[in-house]
Every structure is written in structure tokens, then in C-alpha cells.
VOTOR-689268 format. One record per residue: x, y, z of N, C-alpha, C, CB in turn; residue number from 1. Coordinates in nm, 2 decimals. Glycine has a CB too. Example, Ala and Ser with C-alpha at 12.3 -4.5 7.8 and 13.67 -1.06 7.14 Angstrom:
# residues 2
[atom [1.32; -0.57; 0.78]; [1.23; -0.45; 0.78]; [1.32; -0.33; 0.78]; [1.13; -0.45; 0.90]; 1]
[atom [1.28; -0.22; 0.71]; [1.37; -0.11; 0.71]; [1.29; 0.00; 0.79]; [1.41; -0.06; 0.57]; 2]
//
This chain:
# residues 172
[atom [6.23; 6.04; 10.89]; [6.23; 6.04; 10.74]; [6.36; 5.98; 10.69]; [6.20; 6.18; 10.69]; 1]
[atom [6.35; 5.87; 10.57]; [6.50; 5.87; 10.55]; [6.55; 5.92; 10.43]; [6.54; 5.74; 10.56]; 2]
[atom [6.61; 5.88; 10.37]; [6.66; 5.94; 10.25]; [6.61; 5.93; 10.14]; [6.78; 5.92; 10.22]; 3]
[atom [6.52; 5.80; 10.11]; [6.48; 5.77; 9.99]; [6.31; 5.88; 10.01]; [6.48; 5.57; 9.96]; 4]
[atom [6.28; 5.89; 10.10]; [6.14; 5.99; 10.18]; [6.20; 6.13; 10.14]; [6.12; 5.97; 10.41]; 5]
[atom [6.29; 6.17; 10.19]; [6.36; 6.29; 10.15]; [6.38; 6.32; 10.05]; [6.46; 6.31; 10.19]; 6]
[atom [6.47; 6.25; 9.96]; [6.45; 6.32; 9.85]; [6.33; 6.28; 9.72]; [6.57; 6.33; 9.81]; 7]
[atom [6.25; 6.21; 9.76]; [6.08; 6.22; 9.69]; [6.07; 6.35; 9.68]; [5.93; 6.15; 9.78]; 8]
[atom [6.04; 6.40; 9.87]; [6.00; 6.52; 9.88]; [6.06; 6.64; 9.83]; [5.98; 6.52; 9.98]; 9]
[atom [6.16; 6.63; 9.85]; [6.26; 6.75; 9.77]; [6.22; 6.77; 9.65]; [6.43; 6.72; 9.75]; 10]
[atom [6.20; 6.68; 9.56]; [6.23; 6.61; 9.40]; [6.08; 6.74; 9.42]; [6.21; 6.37; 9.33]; 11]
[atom [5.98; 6.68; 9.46]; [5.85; 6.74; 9.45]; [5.83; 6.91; 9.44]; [5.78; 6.68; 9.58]; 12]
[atom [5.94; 6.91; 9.55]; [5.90; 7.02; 9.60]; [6.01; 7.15; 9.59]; [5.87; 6.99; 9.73]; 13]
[atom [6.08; 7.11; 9.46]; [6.18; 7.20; 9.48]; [6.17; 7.32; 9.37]; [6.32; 7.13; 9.49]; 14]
[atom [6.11; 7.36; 9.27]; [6.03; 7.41; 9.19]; [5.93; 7.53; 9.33]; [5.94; 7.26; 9.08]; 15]
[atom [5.87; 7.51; 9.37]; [5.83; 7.58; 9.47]; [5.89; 7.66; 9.60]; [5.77; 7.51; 9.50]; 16]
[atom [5.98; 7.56; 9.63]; [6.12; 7.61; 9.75]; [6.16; 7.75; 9.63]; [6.30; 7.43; 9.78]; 17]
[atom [6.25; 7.73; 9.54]; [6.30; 7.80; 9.48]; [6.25; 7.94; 9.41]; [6.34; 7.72; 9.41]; 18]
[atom [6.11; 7.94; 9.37]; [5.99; 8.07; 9.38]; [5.99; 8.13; 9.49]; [5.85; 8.04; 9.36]; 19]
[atom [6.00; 8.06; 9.60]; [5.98; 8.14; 9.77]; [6.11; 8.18; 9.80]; [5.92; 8.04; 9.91]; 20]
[atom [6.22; 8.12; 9.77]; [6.35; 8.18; 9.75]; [6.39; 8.29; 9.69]; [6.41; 8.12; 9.71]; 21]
[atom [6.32; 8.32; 9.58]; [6.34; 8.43; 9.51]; [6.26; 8.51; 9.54]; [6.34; 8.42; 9.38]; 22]
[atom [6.17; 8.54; 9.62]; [6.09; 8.62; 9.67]; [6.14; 8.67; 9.78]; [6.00; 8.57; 9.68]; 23]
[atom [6.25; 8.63; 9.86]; [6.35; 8.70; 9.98]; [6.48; 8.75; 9.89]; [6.42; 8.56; 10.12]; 24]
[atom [6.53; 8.67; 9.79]; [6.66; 8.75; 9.75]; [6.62; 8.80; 9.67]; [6.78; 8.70; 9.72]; 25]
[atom [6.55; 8.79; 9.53]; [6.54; 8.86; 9.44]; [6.63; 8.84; 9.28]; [6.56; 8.98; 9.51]; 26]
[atom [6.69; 8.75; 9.33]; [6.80; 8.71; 9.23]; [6.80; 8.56; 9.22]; [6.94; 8.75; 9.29]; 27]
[atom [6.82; 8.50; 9.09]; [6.81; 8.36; 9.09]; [6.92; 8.29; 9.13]; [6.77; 8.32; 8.97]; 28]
[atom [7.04; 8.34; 9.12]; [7.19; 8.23; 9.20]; [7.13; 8.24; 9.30]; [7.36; 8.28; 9.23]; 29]
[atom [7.13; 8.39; 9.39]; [7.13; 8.37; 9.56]; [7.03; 8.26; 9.58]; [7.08; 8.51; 9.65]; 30]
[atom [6.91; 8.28; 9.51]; [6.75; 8.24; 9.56]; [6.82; 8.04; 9.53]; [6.56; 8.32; 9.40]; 31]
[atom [6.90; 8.03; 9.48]; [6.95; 7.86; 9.42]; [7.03; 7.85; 9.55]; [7.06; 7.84; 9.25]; 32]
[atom [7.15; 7.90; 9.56]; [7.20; 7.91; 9.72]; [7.13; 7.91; 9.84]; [7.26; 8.00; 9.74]; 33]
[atom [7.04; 7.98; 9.79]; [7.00; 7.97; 9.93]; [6.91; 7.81; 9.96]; [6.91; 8.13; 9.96]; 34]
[atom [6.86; 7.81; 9.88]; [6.75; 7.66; 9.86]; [6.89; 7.55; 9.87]; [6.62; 7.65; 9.66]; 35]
[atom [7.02; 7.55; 9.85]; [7.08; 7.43; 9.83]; [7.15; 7.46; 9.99]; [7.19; 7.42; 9.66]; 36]
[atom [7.17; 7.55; 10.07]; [7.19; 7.60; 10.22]; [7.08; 7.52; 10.30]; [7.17; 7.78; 10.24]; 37]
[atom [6.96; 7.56; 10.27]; [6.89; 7.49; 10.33]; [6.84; 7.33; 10.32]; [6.82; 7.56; 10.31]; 38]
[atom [6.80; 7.28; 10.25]; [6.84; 7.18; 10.19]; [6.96; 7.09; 10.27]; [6.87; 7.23; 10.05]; 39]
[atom [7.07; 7.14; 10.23]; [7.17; 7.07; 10.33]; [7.16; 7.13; 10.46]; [7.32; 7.08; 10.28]; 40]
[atom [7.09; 7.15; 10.53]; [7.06; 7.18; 10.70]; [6.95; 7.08; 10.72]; [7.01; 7.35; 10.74]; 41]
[atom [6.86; 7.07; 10.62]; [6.75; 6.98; 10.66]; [6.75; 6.80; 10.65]; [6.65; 7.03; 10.57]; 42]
[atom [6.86; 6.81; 10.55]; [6.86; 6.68; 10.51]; [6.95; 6.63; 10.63]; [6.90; 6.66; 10.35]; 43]
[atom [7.06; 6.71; 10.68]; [7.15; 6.65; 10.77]; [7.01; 6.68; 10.90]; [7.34; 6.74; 10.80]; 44]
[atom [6.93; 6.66; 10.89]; [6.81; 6.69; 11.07]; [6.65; 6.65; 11.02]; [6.81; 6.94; 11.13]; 45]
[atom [6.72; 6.57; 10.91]; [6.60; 6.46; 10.84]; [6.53; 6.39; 10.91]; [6.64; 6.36; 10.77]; 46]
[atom [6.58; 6.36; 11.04]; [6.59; 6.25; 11.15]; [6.44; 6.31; 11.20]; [6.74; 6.25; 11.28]; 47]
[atom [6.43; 6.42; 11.22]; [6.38; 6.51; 11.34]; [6.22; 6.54; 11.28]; [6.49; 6.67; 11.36]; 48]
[atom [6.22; 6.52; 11.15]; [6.10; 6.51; 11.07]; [5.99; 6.38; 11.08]; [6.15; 6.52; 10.93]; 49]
[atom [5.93; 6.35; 11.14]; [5.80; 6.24; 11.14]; [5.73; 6.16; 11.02]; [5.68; 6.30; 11.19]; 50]
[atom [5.67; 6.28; 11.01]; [5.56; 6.30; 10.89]; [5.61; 6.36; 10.77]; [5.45; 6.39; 10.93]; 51]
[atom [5.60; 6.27; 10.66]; [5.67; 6.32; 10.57]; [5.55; 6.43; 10.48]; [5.72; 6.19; 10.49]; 52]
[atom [5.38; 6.41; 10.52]; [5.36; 6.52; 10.49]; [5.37; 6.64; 10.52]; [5.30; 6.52; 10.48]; 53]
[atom [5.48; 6.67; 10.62]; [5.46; 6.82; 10.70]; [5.58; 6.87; 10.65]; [5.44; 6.83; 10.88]; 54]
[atom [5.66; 6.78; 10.51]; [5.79; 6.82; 10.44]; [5.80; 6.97; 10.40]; [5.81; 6.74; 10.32]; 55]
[atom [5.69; 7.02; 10.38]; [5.67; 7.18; 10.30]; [5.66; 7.25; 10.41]; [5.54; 7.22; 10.20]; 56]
[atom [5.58; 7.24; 10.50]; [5.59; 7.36; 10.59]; [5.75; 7.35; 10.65]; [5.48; 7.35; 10.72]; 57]
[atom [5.80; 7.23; 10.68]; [5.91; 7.22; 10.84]; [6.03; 7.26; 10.68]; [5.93; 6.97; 10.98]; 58]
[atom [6.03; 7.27; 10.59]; [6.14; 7.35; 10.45]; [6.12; 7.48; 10.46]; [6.10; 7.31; 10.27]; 59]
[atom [5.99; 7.54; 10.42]; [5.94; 7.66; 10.48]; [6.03; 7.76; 10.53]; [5.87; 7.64; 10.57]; 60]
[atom [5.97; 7.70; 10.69]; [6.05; 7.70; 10.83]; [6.21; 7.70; 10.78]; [6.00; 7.54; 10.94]; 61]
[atom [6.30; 7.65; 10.73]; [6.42; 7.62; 10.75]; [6.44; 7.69; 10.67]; [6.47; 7.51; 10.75]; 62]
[atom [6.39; 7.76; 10.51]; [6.44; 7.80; 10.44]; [6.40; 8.00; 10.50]; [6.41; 7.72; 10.30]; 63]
[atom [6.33; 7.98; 10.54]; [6.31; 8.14; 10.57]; [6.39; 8.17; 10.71]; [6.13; 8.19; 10.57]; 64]
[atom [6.44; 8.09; 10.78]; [6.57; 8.10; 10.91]; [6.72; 8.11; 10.77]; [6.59; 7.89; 11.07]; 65]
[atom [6.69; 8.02; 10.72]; [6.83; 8.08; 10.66]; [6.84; 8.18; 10.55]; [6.91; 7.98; 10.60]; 66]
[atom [6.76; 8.22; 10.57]; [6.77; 8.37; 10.50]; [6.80; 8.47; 10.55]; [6.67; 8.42; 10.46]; 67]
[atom [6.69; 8.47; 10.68]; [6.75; 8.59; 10.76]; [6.88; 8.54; 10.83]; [6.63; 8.65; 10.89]; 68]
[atom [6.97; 8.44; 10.86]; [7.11; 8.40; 10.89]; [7.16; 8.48; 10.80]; [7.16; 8.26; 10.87]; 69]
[atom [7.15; 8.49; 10.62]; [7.22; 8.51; 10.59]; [7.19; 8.65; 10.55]; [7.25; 8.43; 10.54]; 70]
[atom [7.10; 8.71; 10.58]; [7.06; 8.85; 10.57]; [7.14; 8.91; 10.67]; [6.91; 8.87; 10.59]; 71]
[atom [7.15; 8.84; 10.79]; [7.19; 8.91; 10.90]; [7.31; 8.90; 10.94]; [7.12; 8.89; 11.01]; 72]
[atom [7.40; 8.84; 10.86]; [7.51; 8.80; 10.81]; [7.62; 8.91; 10.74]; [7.47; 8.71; 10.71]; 73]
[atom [7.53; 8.95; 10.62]; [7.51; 9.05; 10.51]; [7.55; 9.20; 10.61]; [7.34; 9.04; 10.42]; 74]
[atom [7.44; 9.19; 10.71]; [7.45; 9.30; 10.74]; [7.48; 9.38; 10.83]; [7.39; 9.31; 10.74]; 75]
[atom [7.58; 9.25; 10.91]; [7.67; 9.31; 11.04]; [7.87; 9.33; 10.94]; [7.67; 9.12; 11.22]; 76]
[atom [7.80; 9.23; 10.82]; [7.91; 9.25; 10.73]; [7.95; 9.41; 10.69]; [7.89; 9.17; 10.60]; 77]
[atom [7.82; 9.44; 10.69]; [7.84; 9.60; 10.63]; [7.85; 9.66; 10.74]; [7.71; 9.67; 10.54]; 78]
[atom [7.79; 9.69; 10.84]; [7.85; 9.72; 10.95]; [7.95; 9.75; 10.99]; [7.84; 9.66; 11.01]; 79]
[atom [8.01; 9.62; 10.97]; [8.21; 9.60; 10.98]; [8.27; 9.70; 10.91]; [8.29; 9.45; 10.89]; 80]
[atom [8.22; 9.67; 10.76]; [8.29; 9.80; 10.69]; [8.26; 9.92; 10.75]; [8.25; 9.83; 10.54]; 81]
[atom [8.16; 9.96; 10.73]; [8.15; 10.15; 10.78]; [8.21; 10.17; 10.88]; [8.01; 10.22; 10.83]; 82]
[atom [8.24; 10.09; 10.98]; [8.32; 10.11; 11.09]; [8.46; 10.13; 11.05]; [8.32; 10.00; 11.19]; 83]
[atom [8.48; 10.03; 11.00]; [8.63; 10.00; 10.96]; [8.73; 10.03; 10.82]; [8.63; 9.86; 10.98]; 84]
[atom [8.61; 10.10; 10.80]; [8.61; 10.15; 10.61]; [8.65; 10.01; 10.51]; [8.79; 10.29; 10.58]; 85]
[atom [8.65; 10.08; 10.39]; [8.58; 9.96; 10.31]; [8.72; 9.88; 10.27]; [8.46; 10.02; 10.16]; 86]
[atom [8.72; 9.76; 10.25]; [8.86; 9.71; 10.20]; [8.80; 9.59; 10.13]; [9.00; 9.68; 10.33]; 87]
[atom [8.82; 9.57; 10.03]; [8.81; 9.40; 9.97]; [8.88; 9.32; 10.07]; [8.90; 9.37; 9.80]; 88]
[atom [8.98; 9.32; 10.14]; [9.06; 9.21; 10.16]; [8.98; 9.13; 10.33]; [9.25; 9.28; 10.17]; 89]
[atom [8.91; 9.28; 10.39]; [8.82; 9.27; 10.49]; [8.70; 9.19; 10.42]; [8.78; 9.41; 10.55]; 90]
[atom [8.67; 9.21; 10.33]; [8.53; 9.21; 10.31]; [8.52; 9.05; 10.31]; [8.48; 9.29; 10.17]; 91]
[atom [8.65; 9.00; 10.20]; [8.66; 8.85; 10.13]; [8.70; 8.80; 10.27]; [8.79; 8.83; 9.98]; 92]
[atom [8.81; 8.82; 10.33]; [8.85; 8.72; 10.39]; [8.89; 8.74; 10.51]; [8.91; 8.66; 10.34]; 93]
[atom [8.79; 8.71; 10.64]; [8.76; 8.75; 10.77]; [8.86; 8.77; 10.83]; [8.69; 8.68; 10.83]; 94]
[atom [8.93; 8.59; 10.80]; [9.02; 8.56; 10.91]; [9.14; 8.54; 10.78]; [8.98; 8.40; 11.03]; 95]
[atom [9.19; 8.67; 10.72]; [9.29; 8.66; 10.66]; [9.42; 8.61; 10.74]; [9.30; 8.77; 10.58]; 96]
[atom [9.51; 8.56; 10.62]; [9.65; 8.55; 10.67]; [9.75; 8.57; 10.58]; [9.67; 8.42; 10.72]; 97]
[atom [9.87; 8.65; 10.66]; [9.95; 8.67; 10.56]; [10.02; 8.59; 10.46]; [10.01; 8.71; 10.61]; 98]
[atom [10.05; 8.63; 10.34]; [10.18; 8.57; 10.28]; [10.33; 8.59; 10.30]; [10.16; 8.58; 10.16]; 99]
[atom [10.33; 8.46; 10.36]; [10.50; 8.47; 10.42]; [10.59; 8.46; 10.31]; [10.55; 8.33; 10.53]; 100]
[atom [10.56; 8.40; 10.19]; [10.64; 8.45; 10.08]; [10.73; 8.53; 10.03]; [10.59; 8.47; 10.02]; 101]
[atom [10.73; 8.65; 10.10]; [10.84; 8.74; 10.06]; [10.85; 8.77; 10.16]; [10.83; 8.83; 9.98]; 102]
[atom [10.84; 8.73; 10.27]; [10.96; 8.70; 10.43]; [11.07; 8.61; 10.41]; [10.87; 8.61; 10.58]; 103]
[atom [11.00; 8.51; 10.36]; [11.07; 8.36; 10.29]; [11.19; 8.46; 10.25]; [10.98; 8.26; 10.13]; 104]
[atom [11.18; 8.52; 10.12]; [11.28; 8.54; 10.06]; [11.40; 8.69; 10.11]; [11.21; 8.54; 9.91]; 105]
[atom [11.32; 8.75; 10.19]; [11.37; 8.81; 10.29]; [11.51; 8.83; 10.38]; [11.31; 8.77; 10.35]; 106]
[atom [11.43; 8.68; 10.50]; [11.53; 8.59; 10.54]; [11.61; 8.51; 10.48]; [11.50; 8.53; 10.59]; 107]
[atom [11.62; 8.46; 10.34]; [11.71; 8.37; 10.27]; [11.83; 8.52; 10.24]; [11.62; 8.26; 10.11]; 108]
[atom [11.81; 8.62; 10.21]; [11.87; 8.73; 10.13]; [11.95; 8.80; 10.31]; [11.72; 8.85; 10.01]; 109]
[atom [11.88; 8.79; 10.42]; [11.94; 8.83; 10.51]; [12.06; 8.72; 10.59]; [11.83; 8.87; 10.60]; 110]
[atom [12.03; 8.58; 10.58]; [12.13; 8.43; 10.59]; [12.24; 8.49; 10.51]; [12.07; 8.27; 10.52]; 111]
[atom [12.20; 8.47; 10.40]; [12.31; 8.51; 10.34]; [12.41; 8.60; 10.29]; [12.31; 8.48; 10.29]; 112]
[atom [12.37; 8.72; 10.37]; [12.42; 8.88; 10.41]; [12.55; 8.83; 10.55]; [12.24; 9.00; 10.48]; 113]
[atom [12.42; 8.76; 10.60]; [12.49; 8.66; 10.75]; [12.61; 8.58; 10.75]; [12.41; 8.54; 10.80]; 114]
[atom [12.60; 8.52; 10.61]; [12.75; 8.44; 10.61]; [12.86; 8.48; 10.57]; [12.75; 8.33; 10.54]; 115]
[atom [12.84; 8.60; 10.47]; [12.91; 8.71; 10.43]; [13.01; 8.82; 10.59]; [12.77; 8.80; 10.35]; 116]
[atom [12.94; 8.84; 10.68]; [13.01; 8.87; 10.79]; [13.06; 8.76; 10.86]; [12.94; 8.95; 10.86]; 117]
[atom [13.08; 8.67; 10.88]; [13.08; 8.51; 10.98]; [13.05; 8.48; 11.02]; [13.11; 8.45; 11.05]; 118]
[atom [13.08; 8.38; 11.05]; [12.96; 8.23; 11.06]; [12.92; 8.27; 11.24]; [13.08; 8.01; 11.05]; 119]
[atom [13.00; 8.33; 11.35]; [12.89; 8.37; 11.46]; [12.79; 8.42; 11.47]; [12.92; 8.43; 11.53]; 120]
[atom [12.78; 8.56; 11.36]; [12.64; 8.62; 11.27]; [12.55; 8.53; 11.26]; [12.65; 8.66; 11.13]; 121]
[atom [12.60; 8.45; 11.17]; [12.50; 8.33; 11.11]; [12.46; 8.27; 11.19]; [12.53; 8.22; 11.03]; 122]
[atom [12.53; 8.19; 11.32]; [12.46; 8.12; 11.41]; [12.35; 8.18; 11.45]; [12.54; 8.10; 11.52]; 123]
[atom [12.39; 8.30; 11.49]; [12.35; 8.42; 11.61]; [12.15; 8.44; 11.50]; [12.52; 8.65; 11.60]; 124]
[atom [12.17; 8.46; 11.38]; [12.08; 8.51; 11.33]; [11.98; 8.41; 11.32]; [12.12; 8.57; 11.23]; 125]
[atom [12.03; 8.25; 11.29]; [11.99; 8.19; 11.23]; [11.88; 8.12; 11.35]; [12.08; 8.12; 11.16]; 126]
[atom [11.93; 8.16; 11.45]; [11.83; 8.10; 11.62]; [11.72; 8.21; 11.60]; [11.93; 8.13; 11.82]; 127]
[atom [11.75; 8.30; 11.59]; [11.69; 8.44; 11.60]; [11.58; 8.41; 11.50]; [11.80; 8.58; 11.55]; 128]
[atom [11.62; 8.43; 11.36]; [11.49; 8.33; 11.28]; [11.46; 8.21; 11.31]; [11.50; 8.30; 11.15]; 129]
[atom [11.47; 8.15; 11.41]; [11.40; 8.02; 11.43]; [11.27; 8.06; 11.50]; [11.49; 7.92; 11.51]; 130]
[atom [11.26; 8.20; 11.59]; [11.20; 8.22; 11.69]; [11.25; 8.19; 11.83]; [11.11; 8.15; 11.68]; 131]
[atom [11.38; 8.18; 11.88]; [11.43; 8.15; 12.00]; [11.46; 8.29; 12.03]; [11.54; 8.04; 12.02]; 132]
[atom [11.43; 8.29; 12.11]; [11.44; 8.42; 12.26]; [11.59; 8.49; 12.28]; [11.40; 8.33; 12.44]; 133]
[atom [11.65; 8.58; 12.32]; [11.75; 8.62; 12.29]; [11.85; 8.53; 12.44]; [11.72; 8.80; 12.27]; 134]
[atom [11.76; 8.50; 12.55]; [11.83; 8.45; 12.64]; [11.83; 8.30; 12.61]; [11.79; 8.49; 12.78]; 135]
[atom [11.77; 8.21; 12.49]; [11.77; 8.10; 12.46]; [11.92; 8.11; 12.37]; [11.62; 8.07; 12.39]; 136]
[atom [11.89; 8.17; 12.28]; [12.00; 8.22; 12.16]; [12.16; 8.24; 12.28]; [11.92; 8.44; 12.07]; 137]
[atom [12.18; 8.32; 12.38]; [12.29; 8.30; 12.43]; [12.34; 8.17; 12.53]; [12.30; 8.39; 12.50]; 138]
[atom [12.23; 8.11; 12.58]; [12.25; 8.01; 12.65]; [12.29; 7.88; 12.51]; [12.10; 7.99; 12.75]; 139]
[atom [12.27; 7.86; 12.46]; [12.29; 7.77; 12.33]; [12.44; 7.85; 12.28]; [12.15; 7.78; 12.21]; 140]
[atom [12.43; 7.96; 12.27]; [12.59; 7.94; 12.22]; [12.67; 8.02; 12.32]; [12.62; 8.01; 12.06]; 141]
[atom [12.65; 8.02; 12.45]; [12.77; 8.04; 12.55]; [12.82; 8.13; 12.53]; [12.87; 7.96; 12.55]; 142]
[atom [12.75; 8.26; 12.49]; [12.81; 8.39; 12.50]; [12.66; 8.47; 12.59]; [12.86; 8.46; 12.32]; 143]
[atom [12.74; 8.61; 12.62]; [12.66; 8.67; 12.67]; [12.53; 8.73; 12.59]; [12.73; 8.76; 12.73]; 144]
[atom [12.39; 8.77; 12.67]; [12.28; 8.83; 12.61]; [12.33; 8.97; 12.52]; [12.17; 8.86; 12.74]; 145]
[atom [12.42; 9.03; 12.59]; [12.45; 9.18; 12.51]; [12.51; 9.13; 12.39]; [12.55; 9.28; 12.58]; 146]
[atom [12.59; 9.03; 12.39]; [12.67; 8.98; 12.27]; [12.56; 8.96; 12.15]; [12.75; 8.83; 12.31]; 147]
[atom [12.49; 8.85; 12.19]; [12.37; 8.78; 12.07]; [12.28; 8.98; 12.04]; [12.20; 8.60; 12.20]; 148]
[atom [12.24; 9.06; 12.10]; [12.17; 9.13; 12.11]; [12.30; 9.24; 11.98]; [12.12; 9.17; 12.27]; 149]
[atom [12.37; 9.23; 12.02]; [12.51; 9.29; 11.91]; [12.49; 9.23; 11.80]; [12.68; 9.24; 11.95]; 150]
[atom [12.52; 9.14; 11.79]; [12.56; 9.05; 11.66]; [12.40; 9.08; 11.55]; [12.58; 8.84; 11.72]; 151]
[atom [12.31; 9.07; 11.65]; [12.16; 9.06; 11.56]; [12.14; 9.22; 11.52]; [12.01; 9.00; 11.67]; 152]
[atom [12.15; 9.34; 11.56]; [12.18; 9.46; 11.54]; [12.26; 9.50; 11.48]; [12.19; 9.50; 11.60]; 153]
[atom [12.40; 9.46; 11.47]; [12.49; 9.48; 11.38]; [12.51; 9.44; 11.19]; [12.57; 9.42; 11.45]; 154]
[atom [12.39; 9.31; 11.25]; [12.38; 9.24; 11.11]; [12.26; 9.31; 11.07]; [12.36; 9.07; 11.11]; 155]
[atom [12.17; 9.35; 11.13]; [12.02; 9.43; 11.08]; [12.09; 9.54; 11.03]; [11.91; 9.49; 11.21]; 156]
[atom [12.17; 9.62; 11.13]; [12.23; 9.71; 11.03]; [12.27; 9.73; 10.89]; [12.31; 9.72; 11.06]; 157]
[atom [12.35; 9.65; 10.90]; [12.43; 9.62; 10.78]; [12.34; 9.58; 10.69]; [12.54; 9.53; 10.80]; 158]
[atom [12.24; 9.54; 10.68]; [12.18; 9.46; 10.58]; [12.09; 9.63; 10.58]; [12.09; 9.28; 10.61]; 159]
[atom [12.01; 9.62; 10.64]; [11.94; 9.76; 10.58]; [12.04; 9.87; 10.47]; [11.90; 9.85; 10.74]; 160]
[atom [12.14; 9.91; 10.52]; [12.24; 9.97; 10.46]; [12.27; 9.93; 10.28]; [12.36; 9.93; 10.54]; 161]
[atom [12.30; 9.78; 10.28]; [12.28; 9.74; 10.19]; [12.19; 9.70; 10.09]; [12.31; 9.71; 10.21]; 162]
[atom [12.06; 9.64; 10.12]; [11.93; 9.62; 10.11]; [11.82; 9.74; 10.10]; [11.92; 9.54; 10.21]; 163]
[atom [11.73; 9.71; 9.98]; [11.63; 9.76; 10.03]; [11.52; 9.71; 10.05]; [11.60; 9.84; 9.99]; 164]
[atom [11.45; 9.68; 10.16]; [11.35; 9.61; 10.17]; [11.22; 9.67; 10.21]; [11.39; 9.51; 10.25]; 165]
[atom [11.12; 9.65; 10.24]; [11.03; 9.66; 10.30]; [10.99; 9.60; 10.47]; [10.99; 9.62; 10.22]; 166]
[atom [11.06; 9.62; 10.54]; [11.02; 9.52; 10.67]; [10.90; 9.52; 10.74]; [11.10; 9.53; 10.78]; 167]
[atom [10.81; 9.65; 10.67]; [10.67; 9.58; 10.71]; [10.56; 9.58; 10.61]; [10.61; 9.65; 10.84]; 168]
[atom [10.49; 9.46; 10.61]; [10.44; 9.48; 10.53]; [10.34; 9.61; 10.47]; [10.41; 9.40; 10.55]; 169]
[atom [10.32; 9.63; 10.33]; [10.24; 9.74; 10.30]; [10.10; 9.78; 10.39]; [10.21; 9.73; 10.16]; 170]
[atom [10.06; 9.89; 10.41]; [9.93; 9.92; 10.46]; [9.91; 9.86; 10.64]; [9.82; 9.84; 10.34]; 171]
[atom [10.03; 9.88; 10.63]; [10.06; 9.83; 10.82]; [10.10; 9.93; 10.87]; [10.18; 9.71; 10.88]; 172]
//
């Protein structure tokens, strides 16, 4: 089927798609989502269609699999929660990620706590926030591991003392 075949049939048939859509959700957005979900699954597997009169059933077919997808979707979602009790931030966004934003400003407020004691601090810290390893951090500046392990504790110190921060984030 190609595209100009496709969407005839759509054009035809989408007044009907969309009544049988609302007959699984019950709601006219979802029942529109869901017909424009399907729709874009069929039209990208257009290929796979022959007969352009068998357009209603083989839509059908595609639109009532993606319902239950997204029924069953819905409902391992809820799942999640009761297990895991209920949180918006779970709910919205699966694969959240933090905001380093106020690490950012953190580390700029701990640098410069750093240069305030001297500049070996600073070195010492400034590897340390890079992510280098504490036996990377001494091999680069030619002092011993207890040393770098001093300097970064001494400056944590001191900044806590001074500082109030948060160092982990809330609800952790």
C-alpha cells in the first residue's frame, strides 16, 4: 500500500477508528491518542498491507493491540506504585535524573573555600571533583595517598563548619 492508498483509507476511515477508540478508553483525548498511536504504527508497516480493502480490519487489529499495550502499560505502572508507594516524580519520569544544579553551585562555593586555605587544597580538591581516584590524585601531584586523603578531609571539614549545605540530596 503506498501513501497516497493510505491515507484515502485513513481519510475514510477515521470517523469510525475513533468511535471504536472511545469504546476502550472512554474519553475523547485518550480515544484521539490512541487512534493517532496507532495510525503511526501502521502507516510506518504500510508495506505489509496488500489489499487495500482489508484497510479496516488489519486498523482494527492494530488499534485494539495498542490499547491493551497501553492498558498494560497503565497497569504494571500502578503496580510500581503500590509497591513502591506513590510519588509524582516515579510516576512522570521513569528514568529520572538528577539536577546537578545545585552541586554546580556547591562545588564552586567549596573551590573557593579551597583557595582560601591554599592552593595544595585546591589542587588536591580540584582532581577530587574531577572524578580522579585518590591514588590518581597523588600520583599527579607527587605526594603521598594519606596526604591527598588529608587535604580532602581537612577541607570537607572545614567547609561543613562553615557552610551549611545539604550534601545529599532531599528524600535520599
Amino acid at each position: 500500500m503506498d501513501k497516497a492508498q493510505f491515507s484515502n483509507a485513513y481519510v475514510t476511515h477515521y470517523s469510525y477508528l475513533i468511535r471504536m477508540a472511545n469504546r476502550y478508553t472512554k474519553d475523547r483525548d485518550d480515544a484521539q491518542d490512541l487512534v493517532q498511536n496507532a495510525v503511526l504504527s501502521a502507516y510506518l508497516h504500510r508495506n505489509d498491507l496488500e489489499q487495500e480493502d482489508q484497510f479496516l480490519p488489519w486498523m482494527q487489529r492494530i488499534l485494539y493491540r495498542e490499547y491493551l499495550n497501553q492498558y498494560r502499560k497503565a497497569k504494571r505502572r500502578k503496580n510500581l506504585l503500590s509497591i513502591n508507594g506513590s510519588s509524582d516524580a516515579f510516576f512522570y519520569n521513569v528514568s529520572r535524573a538528577d539536577n546537578l544544579g545545585y552541586w554546580e553551585l556547591v562545588k564552586r562555593d567549596i573551590q573557593r573555600y579551597a583557595r582560601t586555605i591554599g592552593k595544595k587544597s585546591y589542587q588536591t580538591f580540584q582532581l577530587f571533583a574531577d572524578g580522579h581516584s585518590y591514588e590518581d590524585i597523588s600520583r599527579a601531584l607527587n605526594v603521598a595517598m594519606g596526604t591527598v586523603k588529608s587535604r580532602i578531609n581537612y577541607l570537607r571539614q572545614g567547609f561543613k563548619a562553615n557552610y551549611s549545605y545539604l550534601f545529599s540530596p532531599p528524600g535520599r
